[in-house]
N, C-alpha and C positions, 0 to 999 in steps of 0.2 A: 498481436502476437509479439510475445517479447521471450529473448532467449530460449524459443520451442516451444514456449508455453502457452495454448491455444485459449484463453480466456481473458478477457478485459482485465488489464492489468496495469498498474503505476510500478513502476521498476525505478521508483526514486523521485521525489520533490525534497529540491532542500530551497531553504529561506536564509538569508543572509543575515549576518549576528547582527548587524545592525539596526536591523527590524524584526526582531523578534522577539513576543513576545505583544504583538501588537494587531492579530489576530491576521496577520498577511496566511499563515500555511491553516487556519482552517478556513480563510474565505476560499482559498485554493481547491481545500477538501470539499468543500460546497459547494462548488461551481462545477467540478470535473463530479458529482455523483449529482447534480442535476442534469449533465449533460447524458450523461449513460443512460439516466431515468427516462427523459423525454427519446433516447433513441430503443428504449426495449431491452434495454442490460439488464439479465438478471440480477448477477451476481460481479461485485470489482471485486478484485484479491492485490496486497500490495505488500511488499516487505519493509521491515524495519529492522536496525541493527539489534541485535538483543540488550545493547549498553543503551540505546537511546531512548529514556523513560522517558522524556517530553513528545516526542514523537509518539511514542505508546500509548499516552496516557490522551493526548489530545485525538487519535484514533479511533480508543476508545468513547471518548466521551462524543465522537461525531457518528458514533453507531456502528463501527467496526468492531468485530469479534477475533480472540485468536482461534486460530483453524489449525488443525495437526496435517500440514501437508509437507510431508520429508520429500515428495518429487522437486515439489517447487523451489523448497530452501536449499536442496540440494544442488540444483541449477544454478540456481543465484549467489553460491557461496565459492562456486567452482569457477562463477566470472568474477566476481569478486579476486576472487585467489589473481588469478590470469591479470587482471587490470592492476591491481595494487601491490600484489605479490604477497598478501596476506590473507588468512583466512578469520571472517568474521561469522558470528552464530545469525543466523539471521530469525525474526518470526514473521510469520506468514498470517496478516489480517483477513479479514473479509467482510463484505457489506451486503449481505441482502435485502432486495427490494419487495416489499409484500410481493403476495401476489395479485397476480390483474386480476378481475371476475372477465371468462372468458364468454 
């Protein structure tokens, strides 16, 4: 549960400039959606700043889709505001896991 919002959710990884670009944030992305998978997570949902096309694009390419969810960006942009005192656009990913054969 992050910020109200009742779904498996990354409310922010950042990677340090110093290493980045050296695959440290998608072994990160890979570890935390193998951990969801082996526990029964459908679905992870996670935002990203709307400026930060590395972040996006590397998202992307680990299987995450954008998703139109205004609840979520909406929450998350209102903490944002509150902690930073700025308002940033956020996009709201998501990664679905096939499904099981039940």
């Amino acid at each position: 549960r992050y910020q109200g919002i009742d779904e498996w959710f990354s409310g922010g990884t950042w990677v340090h400039p110093l290493v980045r670009g050296i695959g440290v944030g998608r072994t990160l992305i890979t570890r935390a959606l193998t951990q969801a998978g082996a526990s029964g997570i459908e679905k992870v949902y996670g935002n990203i700043s709307a400026d930060n096309r590395h972040s996006l694009a590397m998202c992307e390419r680990a299987g995450f889709c954008r998703v139109d969810r205004p609840d979520m960006a909406s929450i998350i942009e209102q903490s944002y505001r509150k902690r930073v005192g700025l308002s940033k656009k956020q996009i709201i990913v998501c990664y679905e896991f096939p499904k099981r054969p039940t």
